[in-house]
C-alpha positions as CSV (number, residue, x, y, z in Angstrom):
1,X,-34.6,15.1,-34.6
2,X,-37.3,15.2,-37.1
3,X,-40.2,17.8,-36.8
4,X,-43.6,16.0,-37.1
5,X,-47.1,16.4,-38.4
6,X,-51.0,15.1,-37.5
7,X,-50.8,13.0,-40.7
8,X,-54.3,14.1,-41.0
9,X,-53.4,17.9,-41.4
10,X,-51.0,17.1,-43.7
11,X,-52.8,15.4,-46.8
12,X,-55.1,18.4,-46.3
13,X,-52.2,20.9,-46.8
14,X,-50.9,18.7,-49.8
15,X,-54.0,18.7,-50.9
16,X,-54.9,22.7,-51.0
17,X,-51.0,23.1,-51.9
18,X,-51.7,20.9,-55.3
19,X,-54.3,24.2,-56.2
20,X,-51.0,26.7,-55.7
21,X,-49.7,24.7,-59.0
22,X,-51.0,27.6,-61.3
23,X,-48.6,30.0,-59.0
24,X,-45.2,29.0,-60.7
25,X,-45.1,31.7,-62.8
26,X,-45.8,34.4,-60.0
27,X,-43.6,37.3,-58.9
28,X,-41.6,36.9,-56.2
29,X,-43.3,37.5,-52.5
30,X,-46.9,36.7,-53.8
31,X,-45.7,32.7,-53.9
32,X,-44.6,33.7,-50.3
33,X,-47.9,35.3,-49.5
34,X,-50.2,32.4,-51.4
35,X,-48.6,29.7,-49.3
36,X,-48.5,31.9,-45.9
37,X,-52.4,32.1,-46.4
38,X,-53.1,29.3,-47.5
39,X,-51.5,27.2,-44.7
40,X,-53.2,29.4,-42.4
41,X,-56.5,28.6,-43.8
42,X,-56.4,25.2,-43.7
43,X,-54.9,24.4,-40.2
44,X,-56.6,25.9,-37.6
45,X,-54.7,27.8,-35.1
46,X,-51.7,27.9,-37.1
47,X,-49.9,30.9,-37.7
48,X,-47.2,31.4,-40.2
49,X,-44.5,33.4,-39.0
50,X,-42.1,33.6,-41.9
51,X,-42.2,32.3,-45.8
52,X,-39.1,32.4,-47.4
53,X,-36.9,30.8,-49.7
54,X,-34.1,27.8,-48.7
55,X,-31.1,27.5,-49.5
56,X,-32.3,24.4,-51.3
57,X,-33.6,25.5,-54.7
58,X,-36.8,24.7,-55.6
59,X,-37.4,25.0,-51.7
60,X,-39.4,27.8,-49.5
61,X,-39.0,27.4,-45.9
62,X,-42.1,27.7,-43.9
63,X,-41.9,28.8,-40.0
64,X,-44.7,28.5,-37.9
65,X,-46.0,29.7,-34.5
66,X,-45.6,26.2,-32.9
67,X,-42.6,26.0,-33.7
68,X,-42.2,24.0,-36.3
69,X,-40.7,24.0,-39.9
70,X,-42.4,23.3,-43.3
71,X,-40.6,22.7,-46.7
72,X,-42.9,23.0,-50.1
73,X,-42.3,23.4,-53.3
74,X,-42.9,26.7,-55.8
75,X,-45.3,25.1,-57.8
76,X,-46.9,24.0,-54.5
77,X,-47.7,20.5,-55.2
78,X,-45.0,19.0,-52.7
79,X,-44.8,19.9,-48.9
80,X,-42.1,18.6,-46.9
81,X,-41.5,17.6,-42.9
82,X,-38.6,17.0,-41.4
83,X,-35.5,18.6,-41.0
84,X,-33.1,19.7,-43.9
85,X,-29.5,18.6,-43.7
86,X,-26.5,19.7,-45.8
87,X,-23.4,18.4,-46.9
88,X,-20.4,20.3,-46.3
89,X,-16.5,19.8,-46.2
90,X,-16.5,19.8,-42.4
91,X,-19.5,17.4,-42.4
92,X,-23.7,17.4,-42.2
93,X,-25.1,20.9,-41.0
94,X,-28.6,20.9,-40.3
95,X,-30.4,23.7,-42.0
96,X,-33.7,23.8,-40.3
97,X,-32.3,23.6,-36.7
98,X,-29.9,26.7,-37.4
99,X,-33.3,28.8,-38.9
100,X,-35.4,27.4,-35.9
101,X,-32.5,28.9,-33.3
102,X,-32.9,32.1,-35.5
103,X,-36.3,32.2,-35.1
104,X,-35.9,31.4,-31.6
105,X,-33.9,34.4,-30.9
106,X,-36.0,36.5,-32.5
107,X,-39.1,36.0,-30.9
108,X,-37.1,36.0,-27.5
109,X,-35.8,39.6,-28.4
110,X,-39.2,40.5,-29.6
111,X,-41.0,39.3,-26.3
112,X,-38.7,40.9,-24.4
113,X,-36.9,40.1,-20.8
114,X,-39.3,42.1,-19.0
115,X,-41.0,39.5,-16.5
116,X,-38.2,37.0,-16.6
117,X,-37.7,36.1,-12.9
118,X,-34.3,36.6,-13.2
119,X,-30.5,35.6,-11.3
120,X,-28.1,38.1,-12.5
121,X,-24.3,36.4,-12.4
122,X,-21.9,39.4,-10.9
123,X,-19.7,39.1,-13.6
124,X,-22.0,38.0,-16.2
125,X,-20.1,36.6,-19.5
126,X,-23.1,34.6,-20.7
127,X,-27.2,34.7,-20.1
128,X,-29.4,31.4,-20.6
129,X,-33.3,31.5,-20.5
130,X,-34.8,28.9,-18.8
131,X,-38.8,28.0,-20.1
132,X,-39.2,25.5,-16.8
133,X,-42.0,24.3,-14.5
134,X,-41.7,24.9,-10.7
135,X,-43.1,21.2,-10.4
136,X,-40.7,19.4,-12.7
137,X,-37.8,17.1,-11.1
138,X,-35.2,18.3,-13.5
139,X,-36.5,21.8,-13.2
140,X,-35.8,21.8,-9.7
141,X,-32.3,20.0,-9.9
142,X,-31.2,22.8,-12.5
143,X,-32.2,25.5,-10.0
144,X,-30.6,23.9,-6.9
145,X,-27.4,24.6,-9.5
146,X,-28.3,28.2,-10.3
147,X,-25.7,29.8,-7.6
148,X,-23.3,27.9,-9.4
149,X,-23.9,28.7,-12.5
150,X,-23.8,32.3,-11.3
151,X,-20.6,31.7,-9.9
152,X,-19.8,30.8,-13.6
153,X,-21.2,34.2,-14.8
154,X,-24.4,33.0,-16.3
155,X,-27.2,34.8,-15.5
156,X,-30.2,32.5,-15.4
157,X,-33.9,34.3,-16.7
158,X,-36.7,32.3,-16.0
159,X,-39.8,31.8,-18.6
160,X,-42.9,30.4,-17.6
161,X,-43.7,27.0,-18.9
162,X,-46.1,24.7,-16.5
163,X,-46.0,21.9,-18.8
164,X,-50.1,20.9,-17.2
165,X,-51.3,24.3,-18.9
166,X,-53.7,27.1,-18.2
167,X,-56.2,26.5,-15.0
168,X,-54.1,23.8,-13.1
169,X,-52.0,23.9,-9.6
170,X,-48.7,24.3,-11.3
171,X,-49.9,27.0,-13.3
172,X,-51.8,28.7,-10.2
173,X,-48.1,27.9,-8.6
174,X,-46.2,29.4,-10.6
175,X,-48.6,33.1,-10.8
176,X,-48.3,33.1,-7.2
177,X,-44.4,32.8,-7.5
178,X,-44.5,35.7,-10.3
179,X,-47.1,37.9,-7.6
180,X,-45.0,37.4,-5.1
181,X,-42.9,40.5,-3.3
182,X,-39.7,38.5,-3.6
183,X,-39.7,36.8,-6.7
184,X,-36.5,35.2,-6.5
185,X,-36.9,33.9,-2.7
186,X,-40.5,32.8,-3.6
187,X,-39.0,30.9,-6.6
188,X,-36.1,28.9,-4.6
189,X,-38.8,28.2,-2.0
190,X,-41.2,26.4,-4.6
191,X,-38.3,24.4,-6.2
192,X,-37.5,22.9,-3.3
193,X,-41.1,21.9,-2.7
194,X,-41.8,24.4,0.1
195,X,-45.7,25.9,0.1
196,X,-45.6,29.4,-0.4
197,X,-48.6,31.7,-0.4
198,X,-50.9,31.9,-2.9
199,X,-50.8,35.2,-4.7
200,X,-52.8,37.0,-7.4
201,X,-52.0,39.5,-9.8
202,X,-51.6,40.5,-13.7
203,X,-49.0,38.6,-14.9
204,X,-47.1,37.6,-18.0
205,X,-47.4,33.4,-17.1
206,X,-50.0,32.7,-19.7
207,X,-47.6,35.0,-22.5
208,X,-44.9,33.1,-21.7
209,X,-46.2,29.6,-21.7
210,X,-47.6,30.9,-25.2
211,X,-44.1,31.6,-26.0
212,X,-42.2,28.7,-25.2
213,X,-44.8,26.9,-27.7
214,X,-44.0,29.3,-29.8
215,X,-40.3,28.6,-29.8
216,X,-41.0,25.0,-29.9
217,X,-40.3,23.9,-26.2
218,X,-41.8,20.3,-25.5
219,X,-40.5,19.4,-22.5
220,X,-39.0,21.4,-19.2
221,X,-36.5,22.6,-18.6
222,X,-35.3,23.9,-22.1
223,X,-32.7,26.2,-22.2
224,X,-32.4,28.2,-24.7
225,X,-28.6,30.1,-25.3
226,X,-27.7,33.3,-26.9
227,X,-27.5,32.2,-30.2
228,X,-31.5,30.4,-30.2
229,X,-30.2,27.0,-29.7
230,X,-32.3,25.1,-27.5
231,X,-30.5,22.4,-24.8
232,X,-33.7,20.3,-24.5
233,X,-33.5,19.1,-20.8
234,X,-31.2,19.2,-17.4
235,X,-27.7,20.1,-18.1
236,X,-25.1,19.9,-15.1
237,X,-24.1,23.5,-14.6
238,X,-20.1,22.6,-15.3
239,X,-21.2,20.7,-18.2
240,X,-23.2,23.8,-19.6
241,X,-20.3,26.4,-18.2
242,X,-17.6,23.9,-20.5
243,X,-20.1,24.2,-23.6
244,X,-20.6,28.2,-23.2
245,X,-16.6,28.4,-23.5
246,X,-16.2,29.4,-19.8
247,X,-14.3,27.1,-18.7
């Protein structure tokens, strides 16, 4: 799958990037730093997590806060979309999906579990993190699988990630689960469509919507593994169990 840009944004980053040409001949880092800044500067809201170099020559790879991945040039004059495939004796390995699942894991480390709504497996041999949305369909057919992916020994921590945003009734929904005495109960109750009682109280929701943006979730559920790869969508829980090595 190919990462895409507002074609818009990006003849003006090819456009500031064709002013970077002059930067050739600089020491290494401050080409890092020039294009860091100046890809801030010219796309609102963006903010770049990580400039370093490919393992394309001639390429520095470019990691964002949405999520997404940016190829340019040293001299700056080129800037790239897309993802970056490589050919290898056992086949094509795609370069920008394994830095994305890197990046992945470490801004889940960084954010912490803290405020996961968490279902701990017994005998836990694998943990998943789940960015989902009490009032998606999938969502809720994953979770009616949680015991059995328990069973399994995957331990299943919930993220926060009401697709409708900040300010709506799934959002609301989904605080009230998080405020709630029993997290877990009031969680199971919601994804089966029950009401449950609306609660208020400081809460990590909006951080963790912010997150999963951050990671590059698009849809719910997405799943993300140990490793930062990211299962986009509902996975049968003996399918998921077989691809975790479990079975």
């Amino acid at each position: 799958m190919f990462a895409r840009m507002n074609i818009n944004r990006l003849v003006m980053v090819l456009g500031v990037f064709a002013g970077l040409a002059g930067a050739v001949s600089a020491s290494a880092g401050e080409v890092e730093d020039r294009i860091a800044e100046r890809l801030s500067s010219v796309v609102p809201g963006l903010k770049v997590i990580s400039v370093k170099e490919s393992e394309a020559k001639g390429l520095y790879q470019v990691q964002s806060n949405n999520g997404e991945t940016i190829y340019a040039t040293k001299d700056g004059q080129y800037l790239m979309t897309g993802d970056l495939l490589k050919v290898t004796d056992q086949g094509i390995a795609n370069v920008t999906e394994a830095a994305r699942a890197e990046a992945r894991k470490a801004a889940l480390a960084e954010f912490g579990v803290e405020g996961a709504i968490s279902f701990p497996a017994k005998n836990e041999k694998a943990v998943v993190s789940v960015f989902t949305d009490i009032d998606c369909p999938y969502c809720r057919k994953l979770h009616a699988e949680v015991s059995k992916l328990n069973d399994y020994g995957i331990t299943v921590k919930y993220y926060a990630f009401p697709r409708s945003g900040p300010n709506t009734p799934s959002f609301s929904k989904y605080e009230s689960v998080w405020c709630s005495d029993d997290q877990q109960a009031a969680m199971t109750a919601a994804k089966a469509g029950k009401s449950i009682e609306p609660v208020t109280c400081e809460n990590p929701v909006l951080e963790q919507y912010r997150l999963g943006g951050q990671v590059g979730v698009t849809g719910t559920p997405a799943i993300v593994l140990e490793d930062g790869t990211m299962i986009r969508g509902y996975v049968p829980a003996q399918r998921l169990a077989e691809g975790l090595g479990l079975l």
